[in-house]
N, C-alpha and C positions, 0 to 999 in steps of 0.2 A: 762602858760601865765597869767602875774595880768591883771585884768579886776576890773576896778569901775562899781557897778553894780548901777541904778541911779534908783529912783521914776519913776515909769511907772502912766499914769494916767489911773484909774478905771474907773472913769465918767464923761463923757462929761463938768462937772461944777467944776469938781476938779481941787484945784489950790494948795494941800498941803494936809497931810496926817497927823497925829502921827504913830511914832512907838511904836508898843505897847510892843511887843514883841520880843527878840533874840529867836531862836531856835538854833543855834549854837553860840561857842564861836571861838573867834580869836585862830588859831591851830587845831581847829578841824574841820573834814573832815566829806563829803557830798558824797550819791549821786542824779542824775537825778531824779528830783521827789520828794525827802524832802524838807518837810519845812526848810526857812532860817531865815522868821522874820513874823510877824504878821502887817497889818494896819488897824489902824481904821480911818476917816471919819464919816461925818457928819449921812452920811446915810448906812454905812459899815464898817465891818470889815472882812477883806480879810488876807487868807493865802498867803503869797509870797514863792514860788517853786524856786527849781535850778533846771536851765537848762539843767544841764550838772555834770558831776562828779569834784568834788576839794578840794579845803580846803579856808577856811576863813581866810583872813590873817588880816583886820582889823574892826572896827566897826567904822564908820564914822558918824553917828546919835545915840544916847541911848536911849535906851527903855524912852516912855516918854516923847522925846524932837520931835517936829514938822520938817519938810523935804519938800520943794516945790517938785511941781513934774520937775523932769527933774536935782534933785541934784544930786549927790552920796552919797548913804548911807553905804555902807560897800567894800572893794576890796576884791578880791578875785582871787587864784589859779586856774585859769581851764584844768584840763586836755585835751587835744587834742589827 
């Protein structure tokens, strides 16, 4: 099933993030528990986890480029 997975907010005052980081690319498969991308913030820089087993099907933000919270930043395959 695609799922847009979106900016979750870290901190109460966060209203946007960079990404720093991909840990996977578009095609390549995941599971529950691995990293998928890096953020950083003003006052953090946070692993982002999948929830779930899949595959990355797109990259919607590039490492680098900023993402409000509550965007989509990459789709993704989820197994059920």
């Amino acid at each position: 099933m695609r799922v847009n997975l979106k900016l979750s907010r870290v901190g109460m005052n966060m209203q946007e993030a960079t990404i720093a980081k991909w840990h996977k690319q578009p095609g390549e498969s995941f599971k529950a528990g691995e990293p998928l991308y890096d953020i950083e913030t003003e006052k953090v820089t946070q692993e982002v986890t999948a929830s779930g087993d899949g595959t990355l099907l797109e990259i919607m933000v590039p490492a680098g480029e900023n993402a409000a919270v509550g965007a989509p930043v990459c789709a993704v395959d989820l197994k059920l």
